[in-house]
C-alpha positions as CSV (number, residue, x, y, z in Angstrom):
1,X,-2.1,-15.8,-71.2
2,X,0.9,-16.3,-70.0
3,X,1.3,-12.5,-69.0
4,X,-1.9,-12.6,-67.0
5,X,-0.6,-15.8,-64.9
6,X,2.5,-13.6,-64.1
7,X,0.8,-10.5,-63.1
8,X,-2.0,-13.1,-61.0
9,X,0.9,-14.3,-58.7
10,X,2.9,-11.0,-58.6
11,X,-0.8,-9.5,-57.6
12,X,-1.3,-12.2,-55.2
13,X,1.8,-12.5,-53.8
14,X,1.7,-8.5,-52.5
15,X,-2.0,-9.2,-51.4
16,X,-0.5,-11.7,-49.5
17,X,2.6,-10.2,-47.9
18,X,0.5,-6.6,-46.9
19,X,-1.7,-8.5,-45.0
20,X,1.5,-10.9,-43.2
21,X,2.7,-7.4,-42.9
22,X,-0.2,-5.7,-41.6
23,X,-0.8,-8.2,-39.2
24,X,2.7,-7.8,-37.8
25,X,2.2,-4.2,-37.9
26,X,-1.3,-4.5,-35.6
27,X,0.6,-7.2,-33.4
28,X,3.9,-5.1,-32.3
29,X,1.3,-1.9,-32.0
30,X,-0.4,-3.9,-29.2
31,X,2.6,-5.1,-27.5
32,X,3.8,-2.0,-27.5
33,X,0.7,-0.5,-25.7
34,X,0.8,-3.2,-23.2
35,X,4.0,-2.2,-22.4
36,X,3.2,1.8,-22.3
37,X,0.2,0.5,-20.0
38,X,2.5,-1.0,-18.2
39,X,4.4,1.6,-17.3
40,X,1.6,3.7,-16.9
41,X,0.4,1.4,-14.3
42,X,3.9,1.3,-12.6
43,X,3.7,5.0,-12.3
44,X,0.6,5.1,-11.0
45,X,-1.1,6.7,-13.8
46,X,-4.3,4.4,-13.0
47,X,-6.6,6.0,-15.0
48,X,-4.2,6.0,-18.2
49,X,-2.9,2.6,-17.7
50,X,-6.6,1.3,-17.7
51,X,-7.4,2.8,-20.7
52,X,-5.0,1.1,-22.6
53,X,-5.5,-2.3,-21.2
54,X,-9.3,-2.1,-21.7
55,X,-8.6,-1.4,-25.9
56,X,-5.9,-4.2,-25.5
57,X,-9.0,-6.5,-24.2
58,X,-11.4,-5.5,-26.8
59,X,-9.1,-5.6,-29.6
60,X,-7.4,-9.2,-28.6
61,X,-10.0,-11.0,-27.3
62,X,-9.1,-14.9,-27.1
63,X,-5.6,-14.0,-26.7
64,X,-2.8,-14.3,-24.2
65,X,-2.2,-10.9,-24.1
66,X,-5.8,-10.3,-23.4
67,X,-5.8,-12.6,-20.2
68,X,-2.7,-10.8,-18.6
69,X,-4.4,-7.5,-19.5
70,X,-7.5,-8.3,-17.4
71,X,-5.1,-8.9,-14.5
72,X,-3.1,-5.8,-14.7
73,X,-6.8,-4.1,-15.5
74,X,-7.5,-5.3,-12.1
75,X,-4.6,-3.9,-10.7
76,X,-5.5,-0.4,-12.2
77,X,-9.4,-0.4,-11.3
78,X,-8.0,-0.9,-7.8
79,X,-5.4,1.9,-7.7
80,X,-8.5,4.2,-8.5
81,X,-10.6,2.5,-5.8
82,X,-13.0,0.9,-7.8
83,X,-12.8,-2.3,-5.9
84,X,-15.9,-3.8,-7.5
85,X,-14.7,-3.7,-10.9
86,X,-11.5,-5.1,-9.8
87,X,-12.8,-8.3,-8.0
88,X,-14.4,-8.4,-11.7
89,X,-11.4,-8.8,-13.3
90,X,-8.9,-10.2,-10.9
91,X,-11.5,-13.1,-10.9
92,X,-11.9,-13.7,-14.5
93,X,-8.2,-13.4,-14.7
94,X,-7.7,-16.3,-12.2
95,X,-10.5,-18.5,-13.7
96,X,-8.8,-18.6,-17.0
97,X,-5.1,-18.2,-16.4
98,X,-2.3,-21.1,-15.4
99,X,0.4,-18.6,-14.0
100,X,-0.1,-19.8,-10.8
101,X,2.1,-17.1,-8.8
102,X,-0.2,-14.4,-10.7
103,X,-3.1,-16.1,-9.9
104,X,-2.0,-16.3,-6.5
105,X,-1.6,-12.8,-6.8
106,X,-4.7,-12.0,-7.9
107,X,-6.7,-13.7,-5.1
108,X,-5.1,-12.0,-2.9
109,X,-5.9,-8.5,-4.7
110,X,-9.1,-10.3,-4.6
111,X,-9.0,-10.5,-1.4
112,X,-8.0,-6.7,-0.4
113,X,-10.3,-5.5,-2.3
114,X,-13.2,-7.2,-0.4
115,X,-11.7,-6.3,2.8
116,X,-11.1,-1.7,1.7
117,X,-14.9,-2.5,0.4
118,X,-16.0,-3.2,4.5
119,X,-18.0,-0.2,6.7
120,X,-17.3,1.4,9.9
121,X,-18.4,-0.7,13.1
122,X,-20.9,1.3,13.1
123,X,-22.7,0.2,9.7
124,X,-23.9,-2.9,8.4
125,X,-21.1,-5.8,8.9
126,X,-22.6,-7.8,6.3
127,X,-19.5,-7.4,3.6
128,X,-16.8,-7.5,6.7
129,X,-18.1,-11.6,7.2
130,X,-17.8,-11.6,2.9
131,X,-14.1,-10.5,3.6
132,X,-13.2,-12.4,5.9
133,X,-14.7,-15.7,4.1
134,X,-12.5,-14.2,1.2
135,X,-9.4,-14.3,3.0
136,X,-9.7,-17.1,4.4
137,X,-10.5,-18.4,1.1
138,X,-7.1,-17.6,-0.1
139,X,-5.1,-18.7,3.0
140,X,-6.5,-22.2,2.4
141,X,-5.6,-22.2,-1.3
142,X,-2.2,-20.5,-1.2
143,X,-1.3,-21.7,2.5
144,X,2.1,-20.5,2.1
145,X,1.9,-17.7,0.1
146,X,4.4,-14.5,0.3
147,X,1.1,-12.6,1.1
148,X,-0.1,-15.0,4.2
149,X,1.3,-12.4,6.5
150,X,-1.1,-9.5,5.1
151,X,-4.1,-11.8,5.4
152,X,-4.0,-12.6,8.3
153,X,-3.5,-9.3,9.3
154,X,-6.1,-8.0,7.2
155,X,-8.5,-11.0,9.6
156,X,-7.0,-9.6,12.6
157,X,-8.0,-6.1,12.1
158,X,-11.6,-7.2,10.4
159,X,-12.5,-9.3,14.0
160,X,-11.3,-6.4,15.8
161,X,-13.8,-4.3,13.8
162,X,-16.6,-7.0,14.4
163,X,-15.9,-6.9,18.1
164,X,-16.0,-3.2,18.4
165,X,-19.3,-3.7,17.0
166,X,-20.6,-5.9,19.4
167,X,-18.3,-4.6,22.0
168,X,-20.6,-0.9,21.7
169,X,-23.8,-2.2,20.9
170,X,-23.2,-4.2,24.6
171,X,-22.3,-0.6,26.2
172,X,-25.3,1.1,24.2
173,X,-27.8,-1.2,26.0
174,X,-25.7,-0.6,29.3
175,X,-26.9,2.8,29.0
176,X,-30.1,2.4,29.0
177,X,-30.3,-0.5,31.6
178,X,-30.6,-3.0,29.8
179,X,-28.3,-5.4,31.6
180,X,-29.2,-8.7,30.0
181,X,-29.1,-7.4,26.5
182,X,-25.7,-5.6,27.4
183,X,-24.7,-9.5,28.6
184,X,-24.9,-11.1,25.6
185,X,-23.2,-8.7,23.4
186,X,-20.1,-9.1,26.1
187,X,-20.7,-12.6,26.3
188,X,-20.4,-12.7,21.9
189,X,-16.9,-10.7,22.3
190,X,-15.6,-12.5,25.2
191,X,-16.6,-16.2,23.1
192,X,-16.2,-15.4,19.4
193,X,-13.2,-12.5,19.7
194,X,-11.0,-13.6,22.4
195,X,-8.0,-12.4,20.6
196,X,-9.1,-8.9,20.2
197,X,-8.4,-6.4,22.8
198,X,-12.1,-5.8,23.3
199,X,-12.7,-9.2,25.3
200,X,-10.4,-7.8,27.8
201,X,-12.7,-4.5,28.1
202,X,-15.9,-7.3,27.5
203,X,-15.1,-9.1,30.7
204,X,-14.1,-4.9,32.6
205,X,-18.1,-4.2,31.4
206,X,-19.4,-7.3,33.0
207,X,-18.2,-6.5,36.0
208,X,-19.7,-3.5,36.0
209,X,-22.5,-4.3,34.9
210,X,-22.9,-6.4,37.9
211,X,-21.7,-3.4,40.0
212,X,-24.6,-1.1,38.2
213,X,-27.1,-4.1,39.2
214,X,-26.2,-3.3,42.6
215,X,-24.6,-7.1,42.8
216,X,-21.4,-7.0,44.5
217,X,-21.1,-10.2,45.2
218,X,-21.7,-11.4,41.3
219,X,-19.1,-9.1,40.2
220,X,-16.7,-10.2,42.4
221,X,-17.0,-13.5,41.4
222,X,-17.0,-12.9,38.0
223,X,-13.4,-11.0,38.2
224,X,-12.2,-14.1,40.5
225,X,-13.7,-16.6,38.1
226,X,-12.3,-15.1,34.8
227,X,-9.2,-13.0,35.9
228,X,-6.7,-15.6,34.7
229,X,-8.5,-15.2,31.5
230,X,-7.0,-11.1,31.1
231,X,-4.7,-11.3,28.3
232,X,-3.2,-7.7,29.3
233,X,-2.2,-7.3,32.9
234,X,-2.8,-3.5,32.6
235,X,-6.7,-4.3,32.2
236,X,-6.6,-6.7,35.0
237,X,-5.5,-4.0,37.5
238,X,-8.0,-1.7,35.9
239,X,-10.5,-4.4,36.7
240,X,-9.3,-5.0,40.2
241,X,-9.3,-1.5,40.9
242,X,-12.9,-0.9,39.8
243,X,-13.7,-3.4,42.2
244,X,-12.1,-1.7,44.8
245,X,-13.6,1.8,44.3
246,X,-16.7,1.2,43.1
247,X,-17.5,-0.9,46.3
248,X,-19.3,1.4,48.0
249,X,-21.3,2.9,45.4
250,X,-20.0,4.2,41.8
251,X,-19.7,7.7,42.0
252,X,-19.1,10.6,39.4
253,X,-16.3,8.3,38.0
254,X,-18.8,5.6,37.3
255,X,-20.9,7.6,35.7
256,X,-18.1,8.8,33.2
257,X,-17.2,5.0,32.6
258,X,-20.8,4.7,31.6
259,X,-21.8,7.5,29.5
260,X,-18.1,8.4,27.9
């Protein structure tokens, strides 16, 4: 009886310490592949790198480790351009975490990702207004954030792109004599993207416009009217000079400004 006690607690007692030591075993054999992950990732082995922090997610689910793996499997998805997948995860990461500067950085990645996700001016702007919501987003969360700099960049050259857009849809209708219509796309530049370079050539294809409606007069006023308004002196002069040699009619060279 007393035999069978004995061999009951030895028994139990190496059940119990194989498992303790299992468990160790399974817990240093995903650290250690977060780390190789890691340094996958900081090599820019994307592909590898997500690999290993997708089994880290599906074996640790509910854990730490699992939470900073959906971050640094953002950071991966968007070194292999798959910006979708990344706002995925880069999102869940920030809903869940309290590491503030890595959520910080994460809305920012967030944020990058919507804006290498936006078209050509000459496509559908709808995502370049999502981006720029995103960004500004971020800059109103994380108002002085190491990244503020980027941002606003990343607005800067997104407006630019939506003026272009507006800017060549007002020349397009120019074209084909549509003068009104070619108006108000100027008119949307010159209001809405005042800081892009395009309000400058905005306000240049009014006056020509005017000039092409055989109005003189109009455009002269309209350069008078506005030319304090020129935020680069070189485009003022190029206005002033159209004025001057289109006067009498706009020649071969106003037919190239129109149709280049």
């Amino acid at each position: 009886m007393f035999n069978r006690l004995i061999l009951s607690l030895i028994t139990l007692f190496l059940l119990t310490g194989c498992s303790v030591f299992n468990k160790e075993k399974v817990n240093l054999t995903t650290q250690t592949r977060f780390e190789k992950a890691q340094i996958y990732l900081s090599k820019n082995k994307f592909e590898k790198a997500k690999n290993e922090f997708q089994i880290i997610i599906q074996n640790e689910k509910g854990t730490s480790l699992s939470l900073e793996a959906y971050f640094y499997l953002g950071e991966s998805f968007f070194g292999l351009k798959n910006y979708e997948e990344a706002i995925y995860h880069f999102n869940y990461y920030s809903m869940f975490s309290n590491q503030i500067e890595n959520v910080e950085k994460a809305q920012f990645m967030k944020s990058k990702c919507e804006f290498k996700l936006t078209l050509d001016y000459n496509n559908d702007q709808t995502q370049t207004f999502l981006a720029i919501s995103s960004i500004q987003e971020f800059l109103d969360n994380f108002p002085y954030s190491t990244y503020k700099d980027d941002a606003y960049k990343m607005i800067q050259d997104l407006r630019a792109k939506l003026a272009k857009k507006y800017f060549e849809n007002g020349r397009l209708y120019l074209k084909i004599k549509k003068f009104e219509s070619a108006m108000y796309y100027f008119d949307i530049v010159i209001s809405d993207y005042y800081d892009t370079k395009y309000s400058d050539e905005s306000k240049i294809s009014y006056i020509f416009t005017y000039i092409l409606m055989k109005d003189y007069d109009k455009a002269t006023e309209y350069f008078l009217n506005n030319k304090a308004s020129f935020k680069n002196n070189y485009k003022l002069k190029e206005a002033e000079d159209m004025l001057n040699e289109y006067k009498g009619g706009i020649g071969l060279s106003g037919y190239y400004r129109l149709y280049k």
